[in-house]
BAZA-412442 format. One line per 3 residues: number of its first residue (from 1); their letters; for each residue x, y, z of N, C-alpha, C. Coordinates in steps of 0.05 Angstrom, whole numbers. Layout:
% residues N
NUM) A) X:Y:Z:X:Y:Z:X:Y:Z ~ ...
END
This chain:
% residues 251
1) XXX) -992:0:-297:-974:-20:-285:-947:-6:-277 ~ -941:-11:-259:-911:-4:-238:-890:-4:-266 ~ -867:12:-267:-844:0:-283:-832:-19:-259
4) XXX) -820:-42:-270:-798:-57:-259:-775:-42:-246 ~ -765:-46:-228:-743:-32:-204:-708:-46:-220 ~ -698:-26:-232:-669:-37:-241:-654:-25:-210
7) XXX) -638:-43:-202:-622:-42:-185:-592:-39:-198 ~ -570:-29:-188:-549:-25:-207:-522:-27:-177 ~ -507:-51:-181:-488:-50:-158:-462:-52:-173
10) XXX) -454:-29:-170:-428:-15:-182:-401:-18:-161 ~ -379:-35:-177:-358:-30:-164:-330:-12:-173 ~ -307:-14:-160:-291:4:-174:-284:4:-211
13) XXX) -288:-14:-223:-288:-16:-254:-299:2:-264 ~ -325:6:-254:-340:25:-270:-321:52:-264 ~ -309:56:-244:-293:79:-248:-266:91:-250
16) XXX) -262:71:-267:-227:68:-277:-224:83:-298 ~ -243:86:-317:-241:99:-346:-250:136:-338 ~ -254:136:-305:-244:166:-300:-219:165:-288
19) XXX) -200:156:-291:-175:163:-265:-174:147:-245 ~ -197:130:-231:-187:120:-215:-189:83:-205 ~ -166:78:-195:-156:52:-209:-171:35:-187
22) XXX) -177:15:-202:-192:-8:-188:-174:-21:-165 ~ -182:-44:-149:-168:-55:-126:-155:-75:-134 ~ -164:-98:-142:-169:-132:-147:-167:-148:-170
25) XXX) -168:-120:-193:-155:-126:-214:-137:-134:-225 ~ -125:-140:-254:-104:-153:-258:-75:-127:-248 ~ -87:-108:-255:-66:-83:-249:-74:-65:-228
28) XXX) -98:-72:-207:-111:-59:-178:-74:-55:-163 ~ -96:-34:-147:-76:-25:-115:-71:-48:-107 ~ -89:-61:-95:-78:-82:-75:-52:-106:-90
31) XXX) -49:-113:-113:-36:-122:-124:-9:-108:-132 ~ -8:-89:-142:20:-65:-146:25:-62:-122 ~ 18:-59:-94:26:-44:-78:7:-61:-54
34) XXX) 17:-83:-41:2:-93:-19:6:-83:3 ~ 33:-66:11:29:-48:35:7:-29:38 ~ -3:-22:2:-19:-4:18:-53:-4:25
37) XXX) -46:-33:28:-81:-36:44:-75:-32:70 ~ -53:-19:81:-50:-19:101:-67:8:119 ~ -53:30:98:-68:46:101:-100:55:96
40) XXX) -113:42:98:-141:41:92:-152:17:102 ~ -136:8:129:-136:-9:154:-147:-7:181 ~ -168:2:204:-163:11:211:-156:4:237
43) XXX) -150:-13:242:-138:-28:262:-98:-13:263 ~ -89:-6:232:-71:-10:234:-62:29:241 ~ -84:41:224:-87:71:221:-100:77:249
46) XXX) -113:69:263:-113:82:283:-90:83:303 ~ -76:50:306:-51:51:324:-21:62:310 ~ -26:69:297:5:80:283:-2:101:268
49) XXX) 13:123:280:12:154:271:25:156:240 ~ 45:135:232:58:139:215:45:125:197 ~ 34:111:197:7:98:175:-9:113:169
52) XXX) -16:133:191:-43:154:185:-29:177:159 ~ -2:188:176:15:198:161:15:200:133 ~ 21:170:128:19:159:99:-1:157:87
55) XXX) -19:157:111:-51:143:95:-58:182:87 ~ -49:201:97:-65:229:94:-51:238:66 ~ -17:233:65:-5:239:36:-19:223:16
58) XXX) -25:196:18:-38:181:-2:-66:201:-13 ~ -80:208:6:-101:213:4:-104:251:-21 ~ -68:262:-8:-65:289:-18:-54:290:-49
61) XXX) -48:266:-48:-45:244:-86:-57:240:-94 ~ -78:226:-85:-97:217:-113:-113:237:-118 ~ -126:227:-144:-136:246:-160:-170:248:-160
64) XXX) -187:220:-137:-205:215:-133:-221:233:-134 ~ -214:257:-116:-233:290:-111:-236:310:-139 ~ -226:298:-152:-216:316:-183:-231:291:-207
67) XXX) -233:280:-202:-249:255:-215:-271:272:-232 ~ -278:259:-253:-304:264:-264:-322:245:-278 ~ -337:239:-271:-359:213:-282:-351:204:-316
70) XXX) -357:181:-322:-340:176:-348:-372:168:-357 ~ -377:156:-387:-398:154:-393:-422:132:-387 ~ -403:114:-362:-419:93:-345:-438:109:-331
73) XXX) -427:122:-318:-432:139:-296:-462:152:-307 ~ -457:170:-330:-474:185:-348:-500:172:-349 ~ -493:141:-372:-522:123:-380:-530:119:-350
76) XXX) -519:112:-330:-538:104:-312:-561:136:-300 ~ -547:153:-298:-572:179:-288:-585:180:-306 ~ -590:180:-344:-591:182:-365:-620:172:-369
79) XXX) -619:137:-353:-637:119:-344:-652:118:-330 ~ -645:133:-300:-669:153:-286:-680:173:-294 ~ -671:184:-309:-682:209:-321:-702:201:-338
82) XXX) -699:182:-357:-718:172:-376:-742:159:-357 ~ -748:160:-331:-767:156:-321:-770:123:-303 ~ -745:104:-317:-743:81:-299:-744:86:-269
85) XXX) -741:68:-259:-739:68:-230:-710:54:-227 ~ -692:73:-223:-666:62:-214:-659:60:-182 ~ -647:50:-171:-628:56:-149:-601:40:-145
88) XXX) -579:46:-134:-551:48:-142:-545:46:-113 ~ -536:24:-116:-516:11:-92:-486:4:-102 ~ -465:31:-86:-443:28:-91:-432:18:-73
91) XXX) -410:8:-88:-380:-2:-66:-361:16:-61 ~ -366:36:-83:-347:61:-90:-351:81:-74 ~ -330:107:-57:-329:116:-49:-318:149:-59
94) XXX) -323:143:-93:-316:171:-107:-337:199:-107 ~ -364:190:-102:-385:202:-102:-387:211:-132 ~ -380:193:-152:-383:205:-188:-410:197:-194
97) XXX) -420:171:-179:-449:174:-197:-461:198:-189 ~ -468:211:-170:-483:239:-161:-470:257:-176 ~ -452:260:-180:-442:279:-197:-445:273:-230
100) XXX) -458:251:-232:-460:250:-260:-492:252:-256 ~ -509:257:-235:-540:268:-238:-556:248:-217 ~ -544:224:-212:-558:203:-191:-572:227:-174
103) XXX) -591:232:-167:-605:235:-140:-590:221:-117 ~ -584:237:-95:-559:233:-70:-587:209:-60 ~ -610:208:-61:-626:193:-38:-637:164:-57
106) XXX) -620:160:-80:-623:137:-105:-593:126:-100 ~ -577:133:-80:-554:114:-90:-542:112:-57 ~ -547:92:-56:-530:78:-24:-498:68:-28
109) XXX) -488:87:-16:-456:89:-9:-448:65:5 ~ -444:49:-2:-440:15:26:-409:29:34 ~ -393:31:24:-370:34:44:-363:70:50
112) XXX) -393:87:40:-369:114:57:-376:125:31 ~ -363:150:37:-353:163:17:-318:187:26 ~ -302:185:5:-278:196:6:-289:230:8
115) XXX) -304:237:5:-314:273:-2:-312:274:20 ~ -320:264:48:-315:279:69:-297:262:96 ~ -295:276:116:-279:267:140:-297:264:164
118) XXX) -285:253:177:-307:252:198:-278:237:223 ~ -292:265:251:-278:241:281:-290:224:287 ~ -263:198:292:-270:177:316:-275:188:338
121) XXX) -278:210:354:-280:209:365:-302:221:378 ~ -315:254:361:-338:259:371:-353:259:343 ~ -345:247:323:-359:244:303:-361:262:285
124) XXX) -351:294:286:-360:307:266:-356:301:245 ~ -361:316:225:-354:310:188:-351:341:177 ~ -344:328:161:-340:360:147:-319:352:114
127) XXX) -319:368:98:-315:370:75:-279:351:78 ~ -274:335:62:-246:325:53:-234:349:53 ~ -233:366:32:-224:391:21:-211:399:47
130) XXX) -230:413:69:-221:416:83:-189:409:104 ~ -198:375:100:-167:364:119:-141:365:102 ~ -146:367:66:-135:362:60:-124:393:54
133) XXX) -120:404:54:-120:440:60:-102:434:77 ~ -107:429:105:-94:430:129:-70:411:127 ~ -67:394:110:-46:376:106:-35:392:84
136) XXX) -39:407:63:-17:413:50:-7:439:67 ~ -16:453:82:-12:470:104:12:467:123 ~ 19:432:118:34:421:136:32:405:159
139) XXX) -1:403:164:-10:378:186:-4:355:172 ~ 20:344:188:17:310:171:-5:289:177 ~ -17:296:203:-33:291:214:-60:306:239
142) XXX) -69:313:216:-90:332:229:-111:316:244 ~ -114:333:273:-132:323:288:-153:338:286 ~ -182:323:304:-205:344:299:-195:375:316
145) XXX) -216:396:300:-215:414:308:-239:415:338 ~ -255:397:343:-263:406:358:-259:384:387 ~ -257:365:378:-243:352:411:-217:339:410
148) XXX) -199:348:393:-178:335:385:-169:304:372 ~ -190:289:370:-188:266:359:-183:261:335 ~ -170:232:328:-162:223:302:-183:231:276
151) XXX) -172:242:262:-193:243:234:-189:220:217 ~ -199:211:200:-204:196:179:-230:197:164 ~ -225:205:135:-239:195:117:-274:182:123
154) XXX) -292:193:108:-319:181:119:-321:157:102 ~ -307:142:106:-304:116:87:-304:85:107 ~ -307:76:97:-311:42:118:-282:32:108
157) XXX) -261:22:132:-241:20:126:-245:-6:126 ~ -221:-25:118:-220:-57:123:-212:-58:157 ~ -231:-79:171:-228:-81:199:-258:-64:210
160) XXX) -265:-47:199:-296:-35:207:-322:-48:199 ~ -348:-48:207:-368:-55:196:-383:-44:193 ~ -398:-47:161:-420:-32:137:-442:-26:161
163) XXX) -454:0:151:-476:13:171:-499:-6:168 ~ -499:-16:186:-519:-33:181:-554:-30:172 ~ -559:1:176:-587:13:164:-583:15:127
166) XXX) -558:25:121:-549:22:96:-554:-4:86 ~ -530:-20:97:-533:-49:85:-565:-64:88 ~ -578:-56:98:-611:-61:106:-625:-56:81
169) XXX) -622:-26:74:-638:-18:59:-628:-28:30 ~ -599:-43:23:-591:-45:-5:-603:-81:-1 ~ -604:-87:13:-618:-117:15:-650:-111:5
172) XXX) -664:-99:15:-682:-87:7:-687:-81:-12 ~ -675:-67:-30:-678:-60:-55:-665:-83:-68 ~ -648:-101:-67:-636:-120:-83:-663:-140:-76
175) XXX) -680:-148:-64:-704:-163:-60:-717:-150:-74 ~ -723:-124:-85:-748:-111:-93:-743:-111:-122 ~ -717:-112:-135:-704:-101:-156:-720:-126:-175
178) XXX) -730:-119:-200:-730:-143:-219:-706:-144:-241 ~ -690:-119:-242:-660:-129:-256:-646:-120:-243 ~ -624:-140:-244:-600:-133:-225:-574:-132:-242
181) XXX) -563:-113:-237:-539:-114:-261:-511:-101:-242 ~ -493:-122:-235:-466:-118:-222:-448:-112:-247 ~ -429:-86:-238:-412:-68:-256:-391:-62:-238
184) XXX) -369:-79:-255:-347:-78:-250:-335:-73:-214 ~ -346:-96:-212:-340:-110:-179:-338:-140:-188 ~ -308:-143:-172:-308:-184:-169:-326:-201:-156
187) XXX) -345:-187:-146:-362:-196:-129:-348:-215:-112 ~ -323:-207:-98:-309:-228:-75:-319:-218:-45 ~ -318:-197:-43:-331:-180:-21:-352:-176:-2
190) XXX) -363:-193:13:-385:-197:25:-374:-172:47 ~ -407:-174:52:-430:-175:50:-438:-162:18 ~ -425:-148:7:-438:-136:-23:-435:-146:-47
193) XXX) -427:-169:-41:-426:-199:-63:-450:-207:-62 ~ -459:-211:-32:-481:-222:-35:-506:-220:-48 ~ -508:-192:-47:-524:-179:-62:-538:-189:-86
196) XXX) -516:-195:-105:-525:-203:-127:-540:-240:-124 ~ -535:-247:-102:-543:-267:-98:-575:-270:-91 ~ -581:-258:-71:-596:-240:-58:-629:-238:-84
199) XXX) -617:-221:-106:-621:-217:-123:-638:-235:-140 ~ -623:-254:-154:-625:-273:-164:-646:-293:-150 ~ -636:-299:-123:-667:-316:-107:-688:-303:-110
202) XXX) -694:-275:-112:-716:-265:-111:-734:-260:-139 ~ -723:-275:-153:-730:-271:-190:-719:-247:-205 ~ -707:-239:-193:-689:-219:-210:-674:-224:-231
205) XXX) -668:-211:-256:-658:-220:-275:-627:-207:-272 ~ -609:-221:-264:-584:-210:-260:-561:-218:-286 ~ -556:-187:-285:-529:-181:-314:-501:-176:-293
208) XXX) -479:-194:-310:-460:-175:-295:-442:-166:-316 ~ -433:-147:-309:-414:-133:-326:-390:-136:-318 ~ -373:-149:-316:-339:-148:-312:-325:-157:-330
211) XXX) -300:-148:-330:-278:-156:-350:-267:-184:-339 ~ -267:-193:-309:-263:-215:-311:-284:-235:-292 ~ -278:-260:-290:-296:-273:-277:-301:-269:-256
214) XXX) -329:-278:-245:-342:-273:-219:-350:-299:-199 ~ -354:-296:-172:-359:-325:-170:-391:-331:-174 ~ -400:-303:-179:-431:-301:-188:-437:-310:-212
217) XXX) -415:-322:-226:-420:-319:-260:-450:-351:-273 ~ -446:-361:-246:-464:-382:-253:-490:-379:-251 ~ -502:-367:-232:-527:-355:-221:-535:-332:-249
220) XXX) -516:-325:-270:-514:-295:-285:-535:-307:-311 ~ -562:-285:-313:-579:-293:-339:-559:-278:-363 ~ -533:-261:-359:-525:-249:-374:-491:-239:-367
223) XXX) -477:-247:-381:-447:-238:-368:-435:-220:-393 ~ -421:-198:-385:-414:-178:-405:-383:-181:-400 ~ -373:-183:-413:-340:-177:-414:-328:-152:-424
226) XXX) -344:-130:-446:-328:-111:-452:-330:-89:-441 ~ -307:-77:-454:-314:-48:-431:-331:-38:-417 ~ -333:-33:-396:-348:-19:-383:-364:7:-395
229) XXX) -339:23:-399:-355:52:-413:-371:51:-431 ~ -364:27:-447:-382:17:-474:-407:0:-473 ~ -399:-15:-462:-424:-44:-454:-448:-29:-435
232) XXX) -441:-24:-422:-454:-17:-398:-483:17:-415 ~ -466:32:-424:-487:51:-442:-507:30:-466 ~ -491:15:-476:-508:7:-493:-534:-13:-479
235) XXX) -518:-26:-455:-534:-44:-440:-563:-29:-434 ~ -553:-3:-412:-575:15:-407:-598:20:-429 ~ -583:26:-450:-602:33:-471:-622:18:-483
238) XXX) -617:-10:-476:-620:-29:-487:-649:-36:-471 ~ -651:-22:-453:-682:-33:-433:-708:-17:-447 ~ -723:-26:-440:-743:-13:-461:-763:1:-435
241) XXX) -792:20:-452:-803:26:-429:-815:24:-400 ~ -809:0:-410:-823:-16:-375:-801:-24:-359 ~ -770:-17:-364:-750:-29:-357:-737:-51:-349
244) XXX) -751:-68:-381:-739:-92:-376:-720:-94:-401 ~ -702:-113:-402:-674:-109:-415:-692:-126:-443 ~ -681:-115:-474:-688:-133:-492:-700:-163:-491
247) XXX) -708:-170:-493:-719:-203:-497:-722:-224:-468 ~ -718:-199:-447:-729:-200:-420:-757:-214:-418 ~ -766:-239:-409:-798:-240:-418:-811:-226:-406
250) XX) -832:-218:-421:-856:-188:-412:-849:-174:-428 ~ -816:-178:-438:-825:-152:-446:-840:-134:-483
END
């Protein structure tokens, strides 16, 4: 018999207990500092040099690229390894589950990833490291090297829309998945709110893990409130060999 498909849709929470701070939270960016969704705009970053400006120092500050997977991160590869069938649909754009052992072709990036850059204009990409080199170099704003166009971040800014073969295939797997467990995302965010919804119509047994409420919390066979770093390992652990969660029926 097949093991059951755990689906795992991870938002920024799960990766606060490495360094980096959630959005929407009681203490998120967008709340401390509402100018700066500006920069990660791109309506607003592409027409104003001095936004990009800001948006490239922001980018030569944080500590995202220096990040290291915390023990969320860990139990979930931990769980593929033990032979489940995982796959990992993030919101996150730190690239820590892969670095904590995810297989790169087990975890769909919905908005991007911060590791690399890429032109509007002829598209290339190439390593973050790289632009960000060239900005402490003194480009406040570095253009591409090869047709001179705007760079930015291979990330889905607010004002852009999710690749739609991506967002295809995490519908897909959120239909296929028989547990579904959202981690530390408000689930306010559509299209990747939906998901968990998604989920749930299709008989899936959906957990969510957040510290605060969701508007998913009613549809939820299971709602976790404690830590992430904590709840979430023990949760994993907690599935047995056919990968269904404790007292899951079947199991």
């Amino acid at each position: 018999m097949a093991k059951p498909l755990v689906a795992l849709l991870t938002g920024a929470g799960i990766s606060t207990d490495s360094g980096i701070p959630d959005y929407r939270g009681p203490n998120g960016l967008w709340r401390r500092d509402p100018e700066a969704e500006k920069l990660v705009t791109y309506e607003y970053y592409m027409g104003d040099p001095e936004i990009r400006r800001r948006s490239w120092q922001m980018r030569r500050r944080n500590r995202t690229l220096q990040a290291e997977p915390n023990a969320a991160h860990r139990a979930v590869a931990e769980l593929e390894r033990s032979g489940v069938p995982v796959r990992v649909i993030t919101q996150n754009v730190d690239g820590l589950h892969q670095l904590a052992g995810m297989p790169d072709r087990k975890v769909l990036e919905l908005h991007g990833t911060a590791r690399s850059f890429v032109c509007t204009g002829c598209h290339t990409r190439g390593p973050m490291e790289d632009a960000l080199a060239r900005v402490e170099a003194g480009e406040d704003d570095p253009p591409c090297l090869a047709c001179g166009g705007v760079l930015k971040p291979a990330t889905v800014m607010f004002g852009e829309r999710l690749d739609p073969v991506v967002l295809g295939e995490a519908v897909a797997i959120s239909k296929a998945s028989q547990v579904f467990v959202a981690v530390g995302t408000s689930l306010q965010v559509q299209p990747a709110a939906g998901l968990a919804g998604v989920a749930a119509d299709h008989g899936a047994r959906l957990i969510i893990v957040n510290a605060e409420p969701t508007p998913y919390d009613d549809r939820a066979d299971e709602i976790v409130r404690e830590p992430i770093g904590t709840a979430l390992p023990e949760l994993l652990r907690g599935l047995t060999a056919d990968g269904r969660p404790a007292g899951f029926p079947g199991a």
